[in-house]
N, C-alpha and C positions, 0 to 999 in steps of 0.2 A: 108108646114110643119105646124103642128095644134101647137095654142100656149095654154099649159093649165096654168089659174088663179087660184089661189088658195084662196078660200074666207073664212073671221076667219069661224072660229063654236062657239057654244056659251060657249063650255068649252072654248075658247081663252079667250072670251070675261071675262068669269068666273073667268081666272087666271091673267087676267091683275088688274080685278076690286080690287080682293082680294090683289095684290101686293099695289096697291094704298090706298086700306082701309088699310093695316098693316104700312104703310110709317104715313098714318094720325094717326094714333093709336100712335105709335112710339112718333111722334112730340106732339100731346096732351097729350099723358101717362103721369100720375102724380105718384110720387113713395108716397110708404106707408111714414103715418107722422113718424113713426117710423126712417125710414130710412134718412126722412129729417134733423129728430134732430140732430141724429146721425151726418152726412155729417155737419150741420150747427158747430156745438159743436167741430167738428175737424180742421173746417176756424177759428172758431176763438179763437180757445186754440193759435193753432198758432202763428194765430196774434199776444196774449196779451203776449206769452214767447217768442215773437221778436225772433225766429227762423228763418226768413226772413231777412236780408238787405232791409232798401226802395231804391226803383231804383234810387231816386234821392230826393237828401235833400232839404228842403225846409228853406231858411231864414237864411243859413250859405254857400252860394254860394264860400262868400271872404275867408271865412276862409277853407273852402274844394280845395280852386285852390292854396293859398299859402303854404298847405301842401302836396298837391299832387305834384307842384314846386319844392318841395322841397327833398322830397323823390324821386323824378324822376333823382335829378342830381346827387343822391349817387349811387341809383341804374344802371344808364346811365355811367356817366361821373366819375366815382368813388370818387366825391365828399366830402369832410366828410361837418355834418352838426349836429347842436343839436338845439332842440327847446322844449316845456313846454305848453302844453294844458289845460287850467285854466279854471277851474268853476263850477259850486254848483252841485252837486250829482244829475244825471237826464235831466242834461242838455244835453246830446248826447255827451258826449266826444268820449266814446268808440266808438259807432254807429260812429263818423266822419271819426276815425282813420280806422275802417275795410270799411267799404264804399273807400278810398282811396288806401288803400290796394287791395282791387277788384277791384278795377278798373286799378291799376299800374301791378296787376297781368296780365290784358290783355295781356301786352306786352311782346312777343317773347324774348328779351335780358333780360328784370326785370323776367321772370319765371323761367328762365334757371341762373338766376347769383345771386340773391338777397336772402340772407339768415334771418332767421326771430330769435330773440331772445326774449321771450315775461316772464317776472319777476314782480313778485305782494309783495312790500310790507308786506303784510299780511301773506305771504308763506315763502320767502326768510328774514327771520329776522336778521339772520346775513353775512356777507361778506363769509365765506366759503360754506354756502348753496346754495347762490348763483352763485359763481365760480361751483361747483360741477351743479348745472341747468344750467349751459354755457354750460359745457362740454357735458354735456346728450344731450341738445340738438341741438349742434352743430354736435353730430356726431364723436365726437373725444375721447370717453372713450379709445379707444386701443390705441390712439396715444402716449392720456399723461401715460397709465399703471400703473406702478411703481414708477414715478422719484419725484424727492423730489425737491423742489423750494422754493428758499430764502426769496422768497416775494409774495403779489398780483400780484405785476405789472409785475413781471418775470411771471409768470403765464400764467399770461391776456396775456402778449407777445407772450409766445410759442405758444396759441391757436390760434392765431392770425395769427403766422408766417404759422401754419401748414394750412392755408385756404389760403395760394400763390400757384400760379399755378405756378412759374416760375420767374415773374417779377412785378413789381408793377405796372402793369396797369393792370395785368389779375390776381389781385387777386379779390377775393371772395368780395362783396361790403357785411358787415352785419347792419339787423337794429336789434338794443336792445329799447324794448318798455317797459319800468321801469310802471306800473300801480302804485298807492299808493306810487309817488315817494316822496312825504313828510316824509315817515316812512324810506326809505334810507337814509335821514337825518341825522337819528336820531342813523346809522350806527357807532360804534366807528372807529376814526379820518375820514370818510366818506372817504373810504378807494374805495368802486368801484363806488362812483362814478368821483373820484381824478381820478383814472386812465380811467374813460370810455371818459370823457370830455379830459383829456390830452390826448389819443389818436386823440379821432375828430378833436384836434388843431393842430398837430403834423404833421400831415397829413402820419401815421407809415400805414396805411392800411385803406382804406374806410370804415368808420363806419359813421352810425347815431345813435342820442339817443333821443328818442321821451318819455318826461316824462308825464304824466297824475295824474294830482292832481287835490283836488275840495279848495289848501288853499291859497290863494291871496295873501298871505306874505311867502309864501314857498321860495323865493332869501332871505330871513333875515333867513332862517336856513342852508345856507349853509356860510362854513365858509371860510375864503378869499382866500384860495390858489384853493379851488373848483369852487367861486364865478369868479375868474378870468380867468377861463379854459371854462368857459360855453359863449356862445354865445349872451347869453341873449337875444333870440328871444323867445316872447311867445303870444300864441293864446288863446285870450278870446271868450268863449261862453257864453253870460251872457243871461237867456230867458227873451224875450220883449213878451212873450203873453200873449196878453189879453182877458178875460174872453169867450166872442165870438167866439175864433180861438178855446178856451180851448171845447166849445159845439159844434163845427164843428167838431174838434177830435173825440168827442163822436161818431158822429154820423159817419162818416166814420168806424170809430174800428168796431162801431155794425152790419156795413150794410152789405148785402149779394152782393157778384159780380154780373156781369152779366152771366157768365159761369155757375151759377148755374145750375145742371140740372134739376131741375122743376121751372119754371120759373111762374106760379104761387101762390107757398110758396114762395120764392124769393119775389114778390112781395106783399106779404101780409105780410111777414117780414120786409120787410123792411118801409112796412106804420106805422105798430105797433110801430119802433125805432123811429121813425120819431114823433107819435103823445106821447110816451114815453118822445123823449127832448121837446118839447111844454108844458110838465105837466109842472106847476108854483112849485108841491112839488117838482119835480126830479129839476127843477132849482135850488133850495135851498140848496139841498141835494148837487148838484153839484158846486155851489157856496160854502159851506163850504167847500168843498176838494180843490177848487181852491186855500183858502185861508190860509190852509193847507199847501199845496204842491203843488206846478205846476208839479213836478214830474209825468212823464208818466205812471213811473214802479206803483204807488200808483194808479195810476186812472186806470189801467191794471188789477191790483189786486183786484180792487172792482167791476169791471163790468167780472174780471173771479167768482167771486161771483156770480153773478146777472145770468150768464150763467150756472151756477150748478143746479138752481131752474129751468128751462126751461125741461118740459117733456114731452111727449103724450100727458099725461091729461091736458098742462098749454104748448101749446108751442108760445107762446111769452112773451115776456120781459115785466112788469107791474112796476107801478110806486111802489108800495109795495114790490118787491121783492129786487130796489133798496135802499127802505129807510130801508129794516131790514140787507141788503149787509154794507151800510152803519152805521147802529148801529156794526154790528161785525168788518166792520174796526174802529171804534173809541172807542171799546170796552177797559176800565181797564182789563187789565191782572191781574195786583195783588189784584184789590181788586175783582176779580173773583177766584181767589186762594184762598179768606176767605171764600166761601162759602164752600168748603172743609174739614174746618177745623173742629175739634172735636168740641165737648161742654167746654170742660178745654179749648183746644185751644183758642179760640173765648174768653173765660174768663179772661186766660193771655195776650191777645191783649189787653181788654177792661181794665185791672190794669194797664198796660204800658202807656195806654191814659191817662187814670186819674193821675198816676207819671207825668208824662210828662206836664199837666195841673198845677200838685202843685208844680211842681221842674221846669217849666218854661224850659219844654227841656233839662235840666242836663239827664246826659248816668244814668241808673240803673241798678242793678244785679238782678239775681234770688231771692236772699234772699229776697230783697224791693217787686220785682211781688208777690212774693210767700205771703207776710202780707199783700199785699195790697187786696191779695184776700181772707184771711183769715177772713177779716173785712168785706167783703161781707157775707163771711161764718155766719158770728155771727148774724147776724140780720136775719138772716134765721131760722125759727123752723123746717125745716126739714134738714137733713144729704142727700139731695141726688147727694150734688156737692162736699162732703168729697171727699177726692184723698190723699193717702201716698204721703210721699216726693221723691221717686226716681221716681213713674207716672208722677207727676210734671217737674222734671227735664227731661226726656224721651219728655214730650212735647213741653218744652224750646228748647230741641234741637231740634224737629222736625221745630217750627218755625225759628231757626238759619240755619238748610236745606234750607227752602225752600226763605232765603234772606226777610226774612218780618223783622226782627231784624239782626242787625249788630255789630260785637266789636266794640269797641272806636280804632282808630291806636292807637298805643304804647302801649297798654294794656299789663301788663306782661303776661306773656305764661306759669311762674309759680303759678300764681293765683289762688287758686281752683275757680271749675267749677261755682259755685254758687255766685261764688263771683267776679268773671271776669264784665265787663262794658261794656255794649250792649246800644246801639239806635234802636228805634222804625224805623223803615224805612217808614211806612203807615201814612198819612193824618189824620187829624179829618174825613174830607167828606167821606175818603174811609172805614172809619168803618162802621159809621153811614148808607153809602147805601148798606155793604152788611149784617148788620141787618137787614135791610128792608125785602131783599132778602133772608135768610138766610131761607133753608127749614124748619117749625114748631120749629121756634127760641123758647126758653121761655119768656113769659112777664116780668119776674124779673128781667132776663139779660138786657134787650133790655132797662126798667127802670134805671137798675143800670149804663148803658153805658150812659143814656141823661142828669142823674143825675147829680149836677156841679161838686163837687171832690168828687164823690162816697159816 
């Protein structure tokens, strides 16, 4: 029996070649810079608005395993427990607490049992708003309905009672995470946090209450019957970094993965960052922010700056685009509001200064602005800064708008308008540079403002 071989041809040979050119193509293809930006711009928006979790904290190891401990035996063992996470704004408080939270969520029994209560200060200002955000988010508006209760703690109890499955070992374990727990404080007779701590002691049903404050003396604002119901356990995070770690930071936030898919822009990005922290200005520039704030969210916010400027025409990151990122975060607000201001405006600041210079800082009224400018008026031969009296007043109040002058507290309320007691809120410096700046200011103004008492 004949054996027939079949040997390629050179279309084989043709379509294999072409399979292999299109695989090399594939692996060296570099995407338009457009598209690079684009892809770069959306790693590291990302990043800077910490929509991410990091996989693992660096430098708080002790303090991430005593709260994870801790929260494990309420959720586990139905435990109660309270504890208080302390330190300066920026320091990862939150980032510790959810990091532990992800991670306690892994487990099978804490997904299925562990309920979450999470309360801000700043949102829940008083004890019923926040009873009312228990209820929301526990789940149990239909429970409570209608019914009328004598008290918080009867309250807090029912809600409480209604998450038993049966017996007290298979109820419901909850944690309540108090944010801005210094402003609970300040709660009249600190009414939930009496009964959230008197629960935890009591041992009425598994709770935790994990407080988050940045005020170091926040146990001197609780008052004794609250003081004595609390555990007094509490976790400092206090940041030890040093300037080094702070330019390390940099340069990770900046830098491109390796997963990038052009790994050529990748690489040319990430030289550019690289020879960007080496600039001696961008050190300085970075240096100041250090000194500033070690806060992340701050140095987040000035290199999401710095990433705005990055386009087609300019796509890397230049030591210039940092130092003008850097003049807009350390940028006067208010005395950037005077370059806004009218020509009267600007006139009635510049009389307020001068009062303020002859009265040593004593509060003045309209009526004193109003002569003080009048007297400018006079030594002028021309009429073109005249203004009737209610344009005047129209302008006083636009500057009491926009917070550049303030009442005196206790000021009567029956006072006419003119006559009411205002402080100047702005600086000497802050006039003076936005003079400077002041688009085709007039020369007589600009004299009559450097002038000693006008």
């Amino acid at each position: 029996m004949l054996k027939l071989t079949c040997f390629p041809t050179f279309s084989h040979f043709a379509v294999d070649s072409h399979i292999i050119m299109s695989k090399r193509k594939a692996r060296d293809a570099h995407l338009p810079v457009g598209e690079c930006i684009k892809q770069v711009q959306q790693i590291l928006r990302e990043r800077f608005c910490e929509r991410r979790l990091p996989d693992r904290l660096e430098g708080v190891e002790a303090q991430y395993k005593h709260l994870l401990e801790l929260l494990r035996r309420t959720a586990i063992h139905g435990e109660s427990n309270s504890v208080l996470i302390v330190g300066p704004r920026g320091a990862g408080k939150t980032t510790l607490l959810q990091c532990v939270l992800r991670d306690l969520q892994k487990e099978e029994k804490v997904q299925k049992n562990l309920l979450q209560v999470h309360l801000n200060g700043l949102l829940q200002t008083d004890d019923r708003i926040a009873l009312k955000e228990i209820t929301r988010q526990l789940h149990l508006e239909n429970v409570v309905g209608d019914k009328v209760f004598g008290s918080f703690a009867e309250n807090l109890a029912f809600l409480l009672e209604a998450l038993k499955k049966g017996n007290r070992s298979s109820s419901c374990p909850v944690l309540f995470v108090l944010d801005e727990f210094d402003l609970f404080a300040h709660h009249k007779n600190q009414t939930l946090l009496y009964n959230l701590f008197d629960v935890s002691q009591s041992a009425q049903a598994p709770i935790a209450v994990v407080g988050v404050t940045c005020r170091l003396d926040v146990l001197e604002l609780l008052e004794k019957r609250v003081k004595s119901r609390f555990s007094h356990r509490q976790i400092h995070l206090l940041s030890s970094l040093n300037f080094t770690q702070y330019l390390e930071r940099v340069w990770t936030q900046l830098s491109l993965p390796d997963s990038f898919p052009d790994k050529k822009f990748a690489q040319e990005w990430n030289a550019g960052v690289k020879t960007l922290c080496e600039d001696k200005s961008v050190e300085e520039v970075l240096q100041r922010h250090f000194n500033s704030s070690k806060d992340f969210r701050s140095l987040h916010m000035l290199l999401m700056l710095c990433l705005s400027r990055v386009s087609v025409a300019k796509p890397t990151i230049k030591p210039a685009d940092l130092l003008e990122a850097s003049r807009m975060c350390f940028a006067d607000t208010t005395a950037n509001m005077l370059h806004g201001l009218s020509i009267l405006e600007l006139c009635l600041v510049i009389a307020m200064k001068h009062l303020n210079d002859v009265y040593e800082g004593e509060p003045f009224n309209l009526q004193m602005v109003h002569n003080e400018f009048k007297k400018f008026l006079h030594r002028k031969s021309n009429s073109m800064y005249n203004f009737e009296q209610p344009v005047v007043m129209k302008a006083f109040e636009h500057l009491q708008q926009l917070e550049l002058i303030r009442p005196v507290d206790g000021s009567s309320a029956k006072v006419q308008r003119e006559y009411q007691l205002m402080r100047l809120t702005l600086d000497h410096s802050q006039i003076m540079e936005a003079l400077q700046k002041y688009p085709q200011c007039p020369t007589d103004i600009k004299q009559w403002a450097m002038s000693a008492f006008g």
